[in-house]
C-alpha positions as CSV (number, residue, x, y, z in Angstrom):
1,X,-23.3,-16.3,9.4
2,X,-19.8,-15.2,11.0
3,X,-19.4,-12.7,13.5
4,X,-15.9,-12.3,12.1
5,X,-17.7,-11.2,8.7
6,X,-18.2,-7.8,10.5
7,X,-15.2,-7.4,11.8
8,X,-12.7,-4.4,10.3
9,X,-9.4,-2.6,11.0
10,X,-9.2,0.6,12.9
11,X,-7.0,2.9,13.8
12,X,-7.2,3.9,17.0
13,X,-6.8,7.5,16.4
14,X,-10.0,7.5,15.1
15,X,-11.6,6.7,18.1
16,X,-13.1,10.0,18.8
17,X,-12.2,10.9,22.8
18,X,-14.1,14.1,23.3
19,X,-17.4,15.8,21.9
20,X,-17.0,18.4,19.4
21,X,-18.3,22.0,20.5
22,X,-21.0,22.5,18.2
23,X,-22.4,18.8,18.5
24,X,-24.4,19.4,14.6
25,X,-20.9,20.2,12.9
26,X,-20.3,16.3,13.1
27,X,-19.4,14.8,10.2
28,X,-22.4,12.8,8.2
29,X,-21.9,9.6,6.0
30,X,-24.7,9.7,4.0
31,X,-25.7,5.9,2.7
32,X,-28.0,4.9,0.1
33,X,-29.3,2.0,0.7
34,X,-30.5,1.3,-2.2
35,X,-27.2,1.7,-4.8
36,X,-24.7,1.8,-2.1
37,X,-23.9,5.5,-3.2
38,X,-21.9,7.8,-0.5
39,X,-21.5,11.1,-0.1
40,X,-20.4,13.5,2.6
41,X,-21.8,16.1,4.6
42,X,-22.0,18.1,7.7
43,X,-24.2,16.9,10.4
44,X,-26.5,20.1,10.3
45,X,-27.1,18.9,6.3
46,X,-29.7,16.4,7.4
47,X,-32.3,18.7,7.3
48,X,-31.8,18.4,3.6
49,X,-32.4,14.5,3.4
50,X,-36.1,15.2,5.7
51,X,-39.0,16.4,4.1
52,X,-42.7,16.5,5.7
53,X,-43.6,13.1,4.8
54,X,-41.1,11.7,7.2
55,X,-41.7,11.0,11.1
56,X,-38.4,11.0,12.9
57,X,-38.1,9.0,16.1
58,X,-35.8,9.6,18.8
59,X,-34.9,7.7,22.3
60,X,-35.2,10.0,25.4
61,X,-33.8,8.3,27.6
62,X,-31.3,10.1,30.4
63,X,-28.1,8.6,31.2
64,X,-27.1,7.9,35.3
65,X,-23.8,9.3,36.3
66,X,-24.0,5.9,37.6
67,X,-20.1,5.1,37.9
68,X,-18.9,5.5,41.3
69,X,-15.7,4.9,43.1
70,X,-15.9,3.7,46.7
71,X,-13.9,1.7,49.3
72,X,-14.9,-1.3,51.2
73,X,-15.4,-0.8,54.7
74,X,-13.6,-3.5,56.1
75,X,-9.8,-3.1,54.1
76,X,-10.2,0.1,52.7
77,X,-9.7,-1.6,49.1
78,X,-10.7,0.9,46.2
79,X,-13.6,-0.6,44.6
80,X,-15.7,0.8,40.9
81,X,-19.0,0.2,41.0
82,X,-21.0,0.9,37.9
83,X,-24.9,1.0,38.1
84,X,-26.5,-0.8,35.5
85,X,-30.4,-1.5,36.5
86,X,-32.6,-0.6,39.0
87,X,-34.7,-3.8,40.4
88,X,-36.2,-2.0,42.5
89,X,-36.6,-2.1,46.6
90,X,-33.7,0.2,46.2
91,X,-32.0,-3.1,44.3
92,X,-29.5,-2.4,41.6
93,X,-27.8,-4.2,39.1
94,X,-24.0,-3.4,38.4
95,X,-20.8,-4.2,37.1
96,X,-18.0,-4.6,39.3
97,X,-14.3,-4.1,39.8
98,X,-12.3,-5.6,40.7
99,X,-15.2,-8.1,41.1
100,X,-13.2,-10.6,43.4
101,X,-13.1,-8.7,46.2
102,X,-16.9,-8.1,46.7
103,X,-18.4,-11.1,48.2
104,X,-21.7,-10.9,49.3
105,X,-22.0,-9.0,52.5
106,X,-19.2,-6.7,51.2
107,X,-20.0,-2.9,52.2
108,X,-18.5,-0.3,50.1
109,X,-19.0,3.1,50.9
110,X,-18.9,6.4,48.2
111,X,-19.1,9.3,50.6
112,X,-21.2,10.5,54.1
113,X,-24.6,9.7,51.9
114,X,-24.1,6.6,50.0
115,X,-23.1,3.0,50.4
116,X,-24.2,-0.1,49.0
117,X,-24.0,-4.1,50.5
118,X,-23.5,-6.7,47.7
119,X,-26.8,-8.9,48.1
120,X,-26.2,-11.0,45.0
121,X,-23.0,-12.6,43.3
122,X,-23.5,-13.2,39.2
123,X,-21.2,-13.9,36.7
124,X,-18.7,-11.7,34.7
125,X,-18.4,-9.1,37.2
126,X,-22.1,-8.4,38.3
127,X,-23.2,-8.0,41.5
128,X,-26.4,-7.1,42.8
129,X,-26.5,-4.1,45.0
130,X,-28.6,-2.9,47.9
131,X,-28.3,0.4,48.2
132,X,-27.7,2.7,51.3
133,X,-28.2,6.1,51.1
134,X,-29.7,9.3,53.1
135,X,-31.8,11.7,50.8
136,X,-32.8,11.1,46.9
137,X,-30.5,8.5,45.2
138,X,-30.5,10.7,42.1
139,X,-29.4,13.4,43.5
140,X,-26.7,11.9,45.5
141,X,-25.6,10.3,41.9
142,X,-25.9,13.6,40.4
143,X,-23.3,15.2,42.9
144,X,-20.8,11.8,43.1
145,X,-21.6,9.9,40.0
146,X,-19.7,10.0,37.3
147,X,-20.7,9.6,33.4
148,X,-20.2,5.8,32.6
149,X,-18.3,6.3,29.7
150,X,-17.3,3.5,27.3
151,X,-13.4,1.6,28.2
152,X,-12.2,3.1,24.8
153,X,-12.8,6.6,26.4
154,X,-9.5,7.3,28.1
155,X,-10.3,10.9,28.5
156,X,-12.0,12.6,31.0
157,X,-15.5,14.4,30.4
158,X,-15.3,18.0,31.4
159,X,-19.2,18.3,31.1
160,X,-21.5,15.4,31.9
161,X,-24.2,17.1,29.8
162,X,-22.3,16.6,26.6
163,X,-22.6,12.7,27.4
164,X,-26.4,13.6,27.4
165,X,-29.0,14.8,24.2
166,X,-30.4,18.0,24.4
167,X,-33.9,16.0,24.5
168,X,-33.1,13.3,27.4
169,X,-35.8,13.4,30.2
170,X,-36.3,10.3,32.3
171,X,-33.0,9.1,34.4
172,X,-32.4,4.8,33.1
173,X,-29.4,4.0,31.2
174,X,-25.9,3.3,31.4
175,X,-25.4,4.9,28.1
176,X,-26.3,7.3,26.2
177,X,-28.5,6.9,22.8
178,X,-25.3,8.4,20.7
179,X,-27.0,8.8,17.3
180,X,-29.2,11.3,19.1
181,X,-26.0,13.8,20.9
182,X,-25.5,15.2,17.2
183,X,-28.9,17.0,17.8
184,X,-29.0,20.5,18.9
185,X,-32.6,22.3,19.8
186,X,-31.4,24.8,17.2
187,X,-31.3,21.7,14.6
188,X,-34.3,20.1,15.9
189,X,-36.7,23.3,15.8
190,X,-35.7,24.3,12.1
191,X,-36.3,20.4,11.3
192,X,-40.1,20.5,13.0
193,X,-40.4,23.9,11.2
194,X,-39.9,22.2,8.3
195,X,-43.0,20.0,8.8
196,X,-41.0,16.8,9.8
197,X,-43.1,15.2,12.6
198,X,-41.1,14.4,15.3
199,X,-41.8,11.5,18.2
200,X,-40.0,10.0,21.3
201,X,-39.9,6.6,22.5
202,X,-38.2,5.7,25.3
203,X,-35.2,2.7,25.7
204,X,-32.6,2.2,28.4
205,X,-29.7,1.4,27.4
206,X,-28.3,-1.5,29.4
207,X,-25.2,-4.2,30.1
208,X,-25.4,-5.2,26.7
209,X,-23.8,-2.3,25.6
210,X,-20.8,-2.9,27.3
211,X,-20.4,-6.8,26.1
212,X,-19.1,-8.0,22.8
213,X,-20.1,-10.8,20.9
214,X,-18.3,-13.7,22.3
215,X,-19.3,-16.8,19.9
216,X,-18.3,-17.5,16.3
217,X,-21.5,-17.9,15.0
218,X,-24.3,-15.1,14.7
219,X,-27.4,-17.0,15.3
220,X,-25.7,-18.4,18.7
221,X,-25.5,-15.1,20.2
222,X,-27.8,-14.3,23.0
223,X,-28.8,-10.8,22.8
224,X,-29.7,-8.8,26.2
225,X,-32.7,-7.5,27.2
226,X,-33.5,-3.6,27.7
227,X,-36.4,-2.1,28.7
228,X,-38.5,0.0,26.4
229,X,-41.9,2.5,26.6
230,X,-44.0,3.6,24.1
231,X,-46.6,6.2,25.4
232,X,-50.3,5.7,23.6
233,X,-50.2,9.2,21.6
234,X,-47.2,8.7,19.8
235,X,-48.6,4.6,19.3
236,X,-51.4,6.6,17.8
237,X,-49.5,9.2,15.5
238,X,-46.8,6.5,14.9
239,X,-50.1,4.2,13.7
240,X,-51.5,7.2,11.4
241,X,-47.7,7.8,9.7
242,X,-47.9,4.1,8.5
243,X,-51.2,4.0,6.8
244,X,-50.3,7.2,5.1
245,X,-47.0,5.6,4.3
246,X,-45.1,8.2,5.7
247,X,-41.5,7.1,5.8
248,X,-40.2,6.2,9.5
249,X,-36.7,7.2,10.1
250,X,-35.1,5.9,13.4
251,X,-32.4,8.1,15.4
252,X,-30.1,5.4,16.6
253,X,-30.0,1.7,16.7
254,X,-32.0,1.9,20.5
255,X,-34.9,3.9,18.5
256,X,-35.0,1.2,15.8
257,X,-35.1,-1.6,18.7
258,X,-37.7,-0.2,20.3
259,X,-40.5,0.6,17.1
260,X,-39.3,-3.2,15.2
261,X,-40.0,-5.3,18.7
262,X,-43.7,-3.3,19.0
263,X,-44.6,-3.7,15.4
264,X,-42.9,-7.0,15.2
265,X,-45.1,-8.4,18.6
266,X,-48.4,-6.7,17.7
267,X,-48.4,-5.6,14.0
268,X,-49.4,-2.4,15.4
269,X,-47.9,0.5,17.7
270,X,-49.2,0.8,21.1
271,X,-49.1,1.5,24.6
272,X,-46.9,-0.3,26.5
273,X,-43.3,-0.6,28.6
274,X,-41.9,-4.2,28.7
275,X,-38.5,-5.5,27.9
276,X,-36.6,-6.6,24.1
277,X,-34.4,-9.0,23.4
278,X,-34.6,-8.6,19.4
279,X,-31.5,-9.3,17.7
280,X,-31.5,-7.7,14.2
281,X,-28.5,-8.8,11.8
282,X,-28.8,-9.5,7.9
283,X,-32.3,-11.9,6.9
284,X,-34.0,-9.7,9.5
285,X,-37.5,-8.8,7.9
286,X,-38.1,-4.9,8.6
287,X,-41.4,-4.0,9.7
288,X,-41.7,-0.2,9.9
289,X,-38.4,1.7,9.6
290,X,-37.2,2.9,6.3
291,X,-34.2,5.1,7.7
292,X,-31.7,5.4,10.4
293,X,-29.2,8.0,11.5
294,X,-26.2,6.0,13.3
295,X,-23.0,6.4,14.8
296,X,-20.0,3.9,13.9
297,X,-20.3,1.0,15.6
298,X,-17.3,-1.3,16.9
299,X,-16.1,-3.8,14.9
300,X,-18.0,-7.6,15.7
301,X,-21.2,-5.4,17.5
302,X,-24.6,-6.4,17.2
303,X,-25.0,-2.8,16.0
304,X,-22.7,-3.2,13.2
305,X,-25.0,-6.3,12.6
306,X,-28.1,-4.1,12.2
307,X,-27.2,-1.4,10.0
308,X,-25.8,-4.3,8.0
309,X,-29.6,-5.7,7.9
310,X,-30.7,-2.3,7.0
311,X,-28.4,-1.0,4.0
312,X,-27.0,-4.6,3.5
313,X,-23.7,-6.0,4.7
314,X,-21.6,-5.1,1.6
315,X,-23.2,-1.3,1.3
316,X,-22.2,-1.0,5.3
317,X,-18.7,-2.8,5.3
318,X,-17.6,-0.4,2.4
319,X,-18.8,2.6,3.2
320,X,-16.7,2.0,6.6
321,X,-13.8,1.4,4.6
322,X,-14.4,5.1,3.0
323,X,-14.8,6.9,6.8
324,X,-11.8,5.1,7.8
325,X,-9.9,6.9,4.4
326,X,-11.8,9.8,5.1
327,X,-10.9,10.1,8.3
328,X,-14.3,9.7,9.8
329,X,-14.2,9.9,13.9
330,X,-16.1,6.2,15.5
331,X,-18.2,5.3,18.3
332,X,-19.9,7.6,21.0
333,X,-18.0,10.9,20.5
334,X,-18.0,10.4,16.9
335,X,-19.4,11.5,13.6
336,X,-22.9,10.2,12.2
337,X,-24.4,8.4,9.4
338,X,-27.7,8.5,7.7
339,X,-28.7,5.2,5.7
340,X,-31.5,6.4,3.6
């Protein structure tokens, strides 16, 4: 299988560069997977397409402002630093430019509070960090950090929340779960009110995000690992949906990562936080989820891949070529799409 089989043209207007004000009046593709049909909505609508026999899981993960511009001690040479992973022993995995000038033993410092000594050099602009820092590292990223925003973002974010869902909890990624930013507690409520059982899992959203594919085959691709928890209530509830056959509907691709590599590993849901490297694309046999709500994903993605697995390559690949005609806004800031 090709990697230039999901590839497609897009203009780059449609590359949406700012959130919309009411995040539910997105736009929503709605796919069925089944007969390929389309049709078009407003976000909001998808309360329509839920009905009580559906369990509708969503990643609550919290994004780090974890991008941070510092200089090095010894030249004064403006350095980025963008937090990736905490190791742990105050260890921290991140990318790096311009990567050539931090050597290990380099020192850049971000303000009075926080500074960091390259520990580790690694390939592709990683370094590994030891952080330096007086206080709560959180906080200090909270006041200094900026959102790590995605290279075809050129403008700035006037509110870091907007970069957030209304539902994120626990400080780990490096970017956000964007299926989920169309949801508004407004939207949410009237959806549980409706008898749609709602759960939370928890993925952080790592490196791989930022790396295209960079081989011509599929199969060849080696797919990063992210870390994932599942807490043992919603293992249980998520346990009871599928032997009443309720249908599982996934919000975002990190959501649908995270129930296929527990179901997939144990043929059950449980307990547990460990790592995934599951790499869905087309001949992937689904386990549990029967529907996803999805941004547009860049061309040549592993994400484009799995929605193509999902609805099927030709469904995906033409209903893209509608949102283009239509006008559709892609990626993070984007409009949404609903493969049912």
């Amino acid at each position: 299988m090709k990697v230039e089989d999901f590839n497609y043209d897009l203009p780059e207007e449609l590359i949406a560069q700012t959130p919309l004000k009411d995040r539910s009046t997105s736009r929503l593709l709605v796919l069925d997977k089944n007969d390929g049909s389309i049709s078009h909505k407003t976000f909001k609508d998808i309360i329509d397409y839920l009905t009580p026999n559906d369990v509708l899981v969503l990643n609550d993960t919290k994004v780090i402002p974890s991008r941070l511009y510092g200089k090095k001690i010894d030249t004064d040479a403006n350095i980025e630093v963008l937090l990736l992973k905490e190791l742990g022993n105050d260890l921290w995995e991140a990318l790096t430019k311009p990567a050539r000038r931090v050597k290990v033993g380099t020192i850049i410092k971000f303000n009075d509070k926080l500074s960091c000594e390259c520990v580790e050099e690694r390939d592709e602009g990683i370094r590994i960090f030891k952080m330096i820092y007086q206080g709560i590292l959180l906080e200090i990223l909270e006041e200094i950090g900026m959102m790590p925003l995605p290279p075809y973002i050129h403008e700035k974010l006037k509110d870091n929340n907007r970069y957030q869902t209304v539902y994120a909890r626990d400080y780990g990624s490096a970017a956000a779960p964007t299926a989920g930013l169309h949801f508004t507690k407004e939207l949410l409520k009237a959806i549980q009110d409706k008898g749609v059982e709602i759960e939370y899992v928890t993925l952080n959203v790592g490196l791989g995000t930022f790396r295209p594919v960079q081989v011509d085959n599929v199969e060849d691709h080696n797919m990063h690992t992210e870390k994932y928890h599942m807490s043992k209530d919603v293992a249980e509830r998520l346990n009871l949906a599928v032997k009443n056959n309720k249908r599982i509907i996934a919000v975002g691709t990190t959501s649908t990562r995270t129930l296929e590599s527990i179901y997939t590993k144990y043929h059950t849901f449980k307990e547990c936080t460990e790592d995934t490297n599951i790499f869905i694309y087309p001949g992937y046999e689904w386990k549990v989820v029967k529907g996803l709500i999805t941004n547009f994903h860049l061309p040549k993605s592993t994400l484009i891949m799995l929605v193509s697995s999902l609805a099927g390559k030709e469904n995906i690949m033409n209903a893209y070529k509608v949102a283009i005609e239509e006008k559709y806004r892609f990626f993070s800031f984007g409009d949404a799409m609903f493969i049912k």
